[in-house]
C-alpha positions as CSV (number, residue, x, y, z in Angstrom):
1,X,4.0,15.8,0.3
2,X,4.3,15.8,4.7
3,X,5.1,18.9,6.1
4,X,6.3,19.8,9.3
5,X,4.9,16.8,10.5
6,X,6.4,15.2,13.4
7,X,6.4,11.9,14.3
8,X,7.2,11.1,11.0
9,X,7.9,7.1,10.0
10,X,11.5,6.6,9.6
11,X,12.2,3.4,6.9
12,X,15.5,1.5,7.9
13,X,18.0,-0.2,6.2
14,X,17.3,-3.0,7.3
15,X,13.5,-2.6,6.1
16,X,11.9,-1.6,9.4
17,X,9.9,1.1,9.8
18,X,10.8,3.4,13.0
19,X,8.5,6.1,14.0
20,X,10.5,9.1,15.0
21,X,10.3,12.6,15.8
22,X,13.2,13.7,13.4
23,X,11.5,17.1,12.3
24,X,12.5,17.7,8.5
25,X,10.9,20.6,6.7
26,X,9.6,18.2,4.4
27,X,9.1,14.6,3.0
28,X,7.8,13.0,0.1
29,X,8.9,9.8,-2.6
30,X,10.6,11.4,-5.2
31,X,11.9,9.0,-8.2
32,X,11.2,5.9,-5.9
33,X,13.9,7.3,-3.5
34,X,12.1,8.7,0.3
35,X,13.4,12.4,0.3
36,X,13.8,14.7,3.4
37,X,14.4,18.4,2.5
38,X,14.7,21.5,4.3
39,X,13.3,25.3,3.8
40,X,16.5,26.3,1.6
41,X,16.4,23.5,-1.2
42,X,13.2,22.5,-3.2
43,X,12.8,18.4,-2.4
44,X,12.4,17.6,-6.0
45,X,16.3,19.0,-6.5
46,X,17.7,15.9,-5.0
47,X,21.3,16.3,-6.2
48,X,21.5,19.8,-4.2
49,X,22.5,20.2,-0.4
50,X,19.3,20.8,1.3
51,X,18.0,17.2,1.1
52,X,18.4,13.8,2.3
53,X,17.7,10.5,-0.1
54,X,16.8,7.1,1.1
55,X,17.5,4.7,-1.4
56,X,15.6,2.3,0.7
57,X,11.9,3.4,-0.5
58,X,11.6,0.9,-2.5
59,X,9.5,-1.2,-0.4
60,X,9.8,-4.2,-2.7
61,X,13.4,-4.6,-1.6
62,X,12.8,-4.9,2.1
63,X,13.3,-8.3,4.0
64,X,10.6,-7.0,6.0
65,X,7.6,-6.4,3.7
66,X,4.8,-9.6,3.9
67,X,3.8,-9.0,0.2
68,X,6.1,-11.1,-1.3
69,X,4.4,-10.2,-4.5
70,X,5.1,-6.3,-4.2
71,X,5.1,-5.9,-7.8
72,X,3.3,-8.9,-9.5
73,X,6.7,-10.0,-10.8
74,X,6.4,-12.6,-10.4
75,X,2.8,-12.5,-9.0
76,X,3.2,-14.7,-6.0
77,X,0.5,-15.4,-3.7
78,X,-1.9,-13.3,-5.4
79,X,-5.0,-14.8,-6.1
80,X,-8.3,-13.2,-8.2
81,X,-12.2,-13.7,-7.3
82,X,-15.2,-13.5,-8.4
83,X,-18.3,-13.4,-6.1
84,X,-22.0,-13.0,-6.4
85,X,-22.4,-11.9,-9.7
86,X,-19.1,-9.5,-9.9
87,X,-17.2,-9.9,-13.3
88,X,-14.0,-8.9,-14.5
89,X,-10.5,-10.2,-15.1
90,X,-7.0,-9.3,-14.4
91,X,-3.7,-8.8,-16.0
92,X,-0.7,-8.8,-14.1
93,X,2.1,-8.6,-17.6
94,X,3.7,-5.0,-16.6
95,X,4.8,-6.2,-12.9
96,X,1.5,-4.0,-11.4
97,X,-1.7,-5.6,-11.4
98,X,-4.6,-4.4,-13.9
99,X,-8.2,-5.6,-12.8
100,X,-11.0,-4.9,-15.6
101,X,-14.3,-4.8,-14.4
102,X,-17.0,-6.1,-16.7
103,X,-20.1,-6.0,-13.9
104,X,-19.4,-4.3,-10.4
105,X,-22.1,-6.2,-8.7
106,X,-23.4,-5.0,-5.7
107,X,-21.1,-5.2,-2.8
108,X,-16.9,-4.0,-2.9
109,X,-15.9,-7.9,-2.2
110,X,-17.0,-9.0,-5.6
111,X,-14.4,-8.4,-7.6
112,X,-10.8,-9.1,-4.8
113,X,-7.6,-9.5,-5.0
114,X,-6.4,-11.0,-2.2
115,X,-3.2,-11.9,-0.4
116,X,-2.4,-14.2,2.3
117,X,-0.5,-13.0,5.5
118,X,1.2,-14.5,8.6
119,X,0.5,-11.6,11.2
120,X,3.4,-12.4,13.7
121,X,3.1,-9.1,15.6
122,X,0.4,-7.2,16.9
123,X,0.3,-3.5,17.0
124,X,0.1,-1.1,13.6
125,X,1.1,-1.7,10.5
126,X,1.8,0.6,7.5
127,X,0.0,-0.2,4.7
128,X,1.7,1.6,1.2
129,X,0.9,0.5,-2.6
130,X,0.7,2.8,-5.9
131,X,-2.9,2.7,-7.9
132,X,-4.6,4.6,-10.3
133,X,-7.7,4.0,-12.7
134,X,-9.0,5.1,-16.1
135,X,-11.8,7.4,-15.1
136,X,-12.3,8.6,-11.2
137,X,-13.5,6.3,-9.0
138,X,-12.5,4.4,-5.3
139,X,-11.2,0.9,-4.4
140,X,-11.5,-0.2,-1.4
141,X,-8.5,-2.1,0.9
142,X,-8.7,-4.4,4.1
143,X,-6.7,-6.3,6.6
144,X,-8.4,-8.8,8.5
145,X,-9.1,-12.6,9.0
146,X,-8.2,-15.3,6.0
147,X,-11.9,-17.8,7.3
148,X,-14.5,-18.2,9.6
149,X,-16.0,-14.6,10.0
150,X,-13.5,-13.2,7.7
151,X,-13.5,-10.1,10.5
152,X,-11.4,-7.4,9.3
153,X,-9.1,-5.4,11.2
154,X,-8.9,-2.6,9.3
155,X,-10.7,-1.3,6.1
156,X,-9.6,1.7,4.0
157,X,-11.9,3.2,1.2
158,X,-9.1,4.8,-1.6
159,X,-9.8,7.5,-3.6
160,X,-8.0,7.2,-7.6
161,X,-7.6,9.6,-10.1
162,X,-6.3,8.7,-14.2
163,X,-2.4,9.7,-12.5
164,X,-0.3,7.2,-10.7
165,X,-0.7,8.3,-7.1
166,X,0.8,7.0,-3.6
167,X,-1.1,5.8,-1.0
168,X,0.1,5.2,2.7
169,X,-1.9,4.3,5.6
170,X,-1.3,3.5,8.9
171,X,-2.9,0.4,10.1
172,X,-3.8,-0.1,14.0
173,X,-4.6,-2.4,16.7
174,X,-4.0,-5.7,14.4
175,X,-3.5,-8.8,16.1
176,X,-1.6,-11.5,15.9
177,X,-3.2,-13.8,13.2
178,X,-1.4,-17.0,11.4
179,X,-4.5,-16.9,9.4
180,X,-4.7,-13.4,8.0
181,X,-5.3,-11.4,4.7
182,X,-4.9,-8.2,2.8
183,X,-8.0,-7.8,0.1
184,X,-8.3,-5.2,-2.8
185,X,-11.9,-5.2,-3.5
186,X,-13.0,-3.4,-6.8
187,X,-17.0,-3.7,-6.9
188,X,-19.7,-1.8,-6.7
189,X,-17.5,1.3,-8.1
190,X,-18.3,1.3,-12.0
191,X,-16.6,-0.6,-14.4
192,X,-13.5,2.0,-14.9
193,X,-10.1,-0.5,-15.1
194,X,-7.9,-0.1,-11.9
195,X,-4.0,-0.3,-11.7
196,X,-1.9,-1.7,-8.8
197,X,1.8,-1.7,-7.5
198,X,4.5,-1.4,-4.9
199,X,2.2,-3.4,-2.5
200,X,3.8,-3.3,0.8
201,X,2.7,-4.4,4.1
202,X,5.7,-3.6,7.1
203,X,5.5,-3.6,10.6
204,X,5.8,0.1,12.6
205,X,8.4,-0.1,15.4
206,X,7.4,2.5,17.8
207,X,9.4,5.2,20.0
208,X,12.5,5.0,18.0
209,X,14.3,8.8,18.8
């Protein structure tokens, strides 16, 4: 739930993602739909006057998301890894993914998900995806470097609860990178089993009134 937030990030038809200073009373994903409401109307009453609904949240329908794989179904790209000790396997049968975690190990990157990316444009990025786990715990998420140093450009620690919650982050300064990645790492977090969807990776274009 954003409120009175302005800019807020405008999705387009089209799949881009505008930031704007369009100054709704509030915002929020309601039913997969992005919903703007005002004061007089309750967002969650979506059929009523009062609010505006954006088909176009669902992020796996947009040209312009890089994870092809937005919803494991099919998973493409996605590969699994084990490093260092980390043990675990993962399920990807109900279009999310499902990582069960047998030994954490020592160090987040031990248990990773990964997906490869062709960064074609520098500037921010908004990272969204829906995740929970069995018992309370945190996953951690990073955009960086796909070899060599593996230098990330941005890392995001994500706190999950036992409900399916939505998670949006804004991702800044990235540069241009043919050889890039987007990592969920799951270790050194307890063994708790950790469930991932909607995966979406979209370029922000800036000053859009």
């Amino acid at each position: 739930y954003i409120d009175n937030i302005s800019p807020v990030l405008r999705p387009q038809p089209d799949g881009t993602v505008w930031k704007s200073y369009f100054y709704p009373k509030s915002m929020d994903i309601h039913n997969g739909n992005l919903v703007f409401g005002w004061p007089s109307k309750p967002i969650a009453n979506v059929g009523l006057v009062g609010a505006l609904v954006l088909n176009t949240a669902d992020s796996c329908l947009w040209d312009t998301n890089l994870i092809k794989g937005c919803n494991f179904d099919p998973m493409k790209n996605w590969s699994f890894g084990l490093y260092n000790g980390g043990g675990g396997w993962v399920n990807y049968g109900n279009k999310n993914m499902q990582v069960n975690i047998s030994n954490p190990s020592t160090q987040t990157w031990h248990i990773q998900a990964r997906y490869p990316l062709n960064l074609t444009k520098a500037g921010s990025y908004m990272l969204s995806f829906k995740a929970k786990a069995t018992a309370a715990r945190s996953v951690e998420v990073s955009l960086g470097r796909n070899g060599g140093t593996y230098a990330n450009y941005a890392v995001q620690s994500v706190p999950l609860t036992t409900s399916m919650q939505y998670f949006s982050y804004q991702l800044d300064n990235v540069p241009i990178d043919s050889a890039a990645r987007l990592d969920f790492n799951f270790g050194r977090a307890g063994t708790a089993q950790v469930t991932v969807d909607e995966v979406s990776l979209i370029p922000i274009i800036p000053n859009h009134y």
